[in-house]
N, C-alpha and C positions, 0 to 999 in steps of 0.2 A: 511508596505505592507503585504497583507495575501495569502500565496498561496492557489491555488483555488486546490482542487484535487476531483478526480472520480476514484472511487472502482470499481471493473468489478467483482465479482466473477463468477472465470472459475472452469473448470470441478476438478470433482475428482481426484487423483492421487492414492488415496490407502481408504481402510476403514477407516480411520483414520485423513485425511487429504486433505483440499483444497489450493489448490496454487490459490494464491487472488490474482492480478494484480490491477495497478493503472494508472494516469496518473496527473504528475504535471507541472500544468500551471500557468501563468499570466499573466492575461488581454490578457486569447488566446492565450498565446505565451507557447512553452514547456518549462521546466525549465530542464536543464542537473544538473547531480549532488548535487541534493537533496536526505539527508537521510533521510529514512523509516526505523523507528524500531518499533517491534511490537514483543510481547512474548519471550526474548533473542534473538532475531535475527535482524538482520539490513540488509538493502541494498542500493542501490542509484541510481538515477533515471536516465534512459541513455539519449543519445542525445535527443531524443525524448521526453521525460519526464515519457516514459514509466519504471514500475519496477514492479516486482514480489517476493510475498513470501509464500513459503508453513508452514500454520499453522496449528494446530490442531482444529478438530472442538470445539465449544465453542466460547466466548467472547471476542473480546479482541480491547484494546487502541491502536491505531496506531499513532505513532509521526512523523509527516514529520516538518522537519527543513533545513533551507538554509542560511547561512551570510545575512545577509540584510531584511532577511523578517520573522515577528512573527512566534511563532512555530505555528504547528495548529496539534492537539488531536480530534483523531474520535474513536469513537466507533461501532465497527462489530462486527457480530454474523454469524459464519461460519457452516456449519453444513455437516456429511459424507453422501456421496451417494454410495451404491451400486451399482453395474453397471451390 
């Protein structure tokens, strides 16, 4: 099975830095505790299947993975906003 997920990128937090949000689903349904790693850092996805992580601008591979279902590898490209 593949999870299905959606990138949201949300606002700025510093020059340097956007906190990216997600949301993992399947077949519609939210997925809880699935992990998201991406540039050293990891998190897991809540009740909801929603999750968040502040990365630096630039590139980068996001692995989300779950017991039971293929990993699934995306590529983002984040970039800083002045505010």
């Amino acid at each position: 099975m593949t999870l299905f997920f959606l990138a949201l990128l949300g606002f700025a937090s510093s020059l340097t830095a956007e906190t990216t949000t997600g949301v993992v689903r399947f077949q519609g349904q939210p997925i809880p505790g699935a992990l998201i790693e991406a540039t050293g850092k990891q998190t897991t996805s809540d009740e909801s299947g929603l999750w968040s992580l502040e990365l630096p601008a630039g590139t980068h591979q996001i692995r989300i993975s779950m017991f039971g279902f293929t990993q699934l590898t995306i590529i983002i490209s984040t970039t800083s906003t002045s505010l």
